[in-house]
C-alpha positions, 0 to 999 in steps of 0.5 A, spaced: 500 500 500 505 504 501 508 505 494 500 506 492 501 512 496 507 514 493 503 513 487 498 518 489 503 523 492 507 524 485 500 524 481 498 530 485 505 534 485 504 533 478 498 535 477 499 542 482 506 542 479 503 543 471 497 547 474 502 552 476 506 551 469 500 552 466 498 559 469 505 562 470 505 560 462 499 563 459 500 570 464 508 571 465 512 566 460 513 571 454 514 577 459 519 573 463 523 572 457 525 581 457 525 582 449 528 587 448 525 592 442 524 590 436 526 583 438 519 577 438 518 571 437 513 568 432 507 563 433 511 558 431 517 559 436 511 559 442 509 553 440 516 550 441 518 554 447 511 551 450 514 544 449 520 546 452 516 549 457 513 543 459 518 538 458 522 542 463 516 543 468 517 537 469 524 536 470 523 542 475 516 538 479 521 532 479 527 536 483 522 540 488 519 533 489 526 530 492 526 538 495 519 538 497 519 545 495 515 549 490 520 553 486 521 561 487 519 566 483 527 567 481 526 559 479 521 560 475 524 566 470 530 562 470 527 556 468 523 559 462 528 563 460 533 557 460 527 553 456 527 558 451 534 558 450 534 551 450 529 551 444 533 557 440 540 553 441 537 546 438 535 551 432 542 553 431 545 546 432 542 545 426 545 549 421 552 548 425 557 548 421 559 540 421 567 542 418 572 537 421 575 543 425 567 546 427 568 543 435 575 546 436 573 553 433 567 553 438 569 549 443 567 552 451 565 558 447 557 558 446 557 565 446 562 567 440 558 561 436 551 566 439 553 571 436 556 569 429 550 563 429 545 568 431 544 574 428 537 576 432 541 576 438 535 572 442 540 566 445 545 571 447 539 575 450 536 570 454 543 568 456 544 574 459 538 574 463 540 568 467 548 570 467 544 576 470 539 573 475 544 567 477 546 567 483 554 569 483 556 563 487 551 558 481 555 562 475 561 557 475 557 551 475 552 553 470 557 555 465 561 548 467 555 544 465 553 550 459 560 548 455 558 540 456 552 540 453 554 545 447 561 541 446 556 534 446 551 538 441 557 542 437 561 536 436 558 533 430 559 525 433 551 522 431 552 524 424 551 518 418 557 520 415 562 521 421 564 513 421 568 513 427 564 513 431 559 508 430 560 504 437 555 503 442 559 504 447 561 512 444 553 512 443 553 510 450 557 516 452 555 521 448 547 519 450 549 520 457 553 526 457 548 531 453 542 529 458 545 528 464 549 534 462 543 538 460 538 536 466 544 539 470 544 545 468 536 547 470 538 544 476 543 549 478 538 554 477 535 552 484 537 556 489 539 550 494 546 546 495 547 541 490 551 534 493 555 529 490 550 523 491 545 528 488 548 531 483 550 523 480 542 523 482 540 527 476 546 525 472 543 518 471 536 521 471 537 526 465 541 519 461 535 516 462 530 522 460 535 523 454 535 515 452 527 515 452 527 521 448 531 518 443 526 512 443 520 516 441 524 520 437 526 514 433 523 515 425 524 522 426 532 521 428 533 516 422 530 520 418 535 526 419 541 522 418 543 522 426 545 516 429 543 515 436 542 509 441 535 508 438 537 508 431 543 505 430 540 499 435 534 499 430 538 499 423 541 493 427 535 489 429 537 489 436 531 492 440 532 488 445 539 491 447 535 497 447 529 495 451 536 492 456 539 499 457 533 502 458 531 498 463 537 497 466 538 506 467 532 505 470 535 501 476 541 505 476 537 512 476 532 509 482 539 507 485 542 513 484 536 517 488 536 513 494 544 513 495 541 521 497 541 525 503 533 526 502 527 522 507 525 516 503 518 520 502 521 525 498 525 520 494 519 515 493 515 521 491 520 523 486 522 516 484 514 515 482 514 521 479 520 518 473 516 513 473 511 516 469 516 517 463 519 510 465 512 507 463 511 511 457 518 510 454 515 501 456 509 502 451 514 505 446 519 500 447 513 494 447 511 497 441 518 497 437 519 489 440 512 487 437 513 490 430 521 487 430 518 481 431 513 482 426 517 484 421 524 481 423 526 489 423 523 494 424 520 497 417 524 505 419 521 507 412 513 507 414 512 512 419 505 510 420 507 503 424 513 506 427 511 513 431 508 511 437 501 516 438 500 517 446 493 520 444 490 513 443 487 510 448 491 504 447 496 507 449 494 510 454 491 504 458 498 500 457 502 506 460 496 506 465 497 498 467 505 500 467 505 506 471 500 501 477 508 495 477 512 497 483 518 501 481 524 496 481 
């Protein structure tokens, strides 16, 4: 019955925690951002600043879950300015110079890269904002975990032509280092100490939040040409290596958060809130398994087959019948 608790408790600390997010983005999300004259973002960026937002609302609900505490008003600006950035970085990686030197002109230096990349100046705009609300004893830190996460994403290491590096175990890597790293860097932007034990914590959380991302970004990814876990296990037929690292991230993760010093009721709560992301990537991976034995590998061409629709009741019920299994 406890784990039923623990169940109930996360589900209502998701829910407060995305009531609030609805609220503070539908009122304050734009304003917080501090645009300067002359300097918007179109419909299309608020709908990819909305899906960041959200993504990382609970990333934040699952870090003031361990805490037991909601975020400031400071944690919030810097939150959806961090969101923004996030999405407005993802867009210049995309047209990043891929040039055999392009990692070592950049590396450690996102803000050089800003200003030749971006020509609006609204990433650089909105990095200042967080430099400028930071807390100075925080800025070290962030800059840190900053300058993983661009040289992970600048590099060019996940691309079809890159031949090198078509090895699981730098797929592996790469995997972890981009999310552990990126989950990381929201958290330095709670304004409370951050252990070893909990910094190891959300290392491993933000691989297995990288590595669910991955999956579900599967046909979209191999599409593109990027080669990550998902797709270079897939081209392979070897989703149950796939479905084997997940679940073992899982029991590393869970592991992870209870070697931290937090009560067990505020580890139990954030470890059930992870569990509903855990289920749904289960109900993608389930999906992946049953189609490779179908097909004997997964037909990567038919997007129809491949993308996983959680708007279908289906497969809402089996992440629901997931959600009930207790933790591992």
């Amino acid at each position: 019955m406890l784990r039923f608790y623990y169940l109930f408790h996360a589900t209502l600390w998701l829910f407060l925690a995305f009531s609030r997010a609805a609220w503070h983005f539908k009122w304050r999300a734009t304003r917080a951002l501090d645009l300067p004259e002359g300097l918007v973002i179109g419909p299309k960026e608020k709908r990819r600043l909305k899906h960041y937002f959200y993504g990382t609302s609970y990333l934040a609900a699952i870090m003031c879950a361990l805490r037991n505490q909601p975020r400031s008003g400071t944690e919030k600006y810097l939150f959806t300015n961090l969101s923004a950035l996030a999405y407005s970085f993802d867009d210049l990686v995309d047209v990043f110079r891929e040039d055999e030197g392009s990692s070592i002109l950049w590396q450690n230096n996102p803000e050089a890269y800003g200003l030749v990349a971006d020509k609006r100046g609204l990433a650089l705009h909105l990095l200042h904002n967080i430099y400028r609300e930071l807390p100075e004893k925080d800025l070290g830190q962030f800059r840190s975990y900053m300058h993983r996460v661009f040289n992970v994403e600048t590099a060019g290491r996940q691309k079809v032509g890159i031949k090198r590096y078509w090895d699981i175990e730098i797929l592996e890597k790469i995997t972890a280092e981009k999310g552990g790293c990126s989950v990381l860097l929201f958290r330095t932007l709670l304004n409370h100490n951050l252990s070893m034990e909990e910094e190891n914590a959300f290392f491993q959380l933000g691989y297995l939040i990288q590595c669910s991302d991955d999956i579900f970004d599967l046909w979209q990814d191999h599409q593109a040409g990027i080669v990550t876990l998902a797709t270079f296990l897939a081209e392979r037929a070897e989703i149950g290596q796939l479905l084997r690292i997940f679940e073992q991230q899982v029991v590393i993760t869970h592991r992870a958060f209870r070697q931290t010093a937090y009560s067990p009721a505020q580890v139990e709560t954030a470890l059930h809130s992870i569990h509903f992301l855990v289920s749904i990537t289960r109900v993608c991976l389930r999906h992946y398994v049953d189609l490779e034995h179908q097909y004997g590998a997964l037909p990567l061409h038919d997007r129809t087959v491949i993308v996983v629709d959680m708007e279908i009741w289906a497969n809402r019920f089996q992440a629901f019948r997931y959600l009930l299994r207790p933790l591992r």
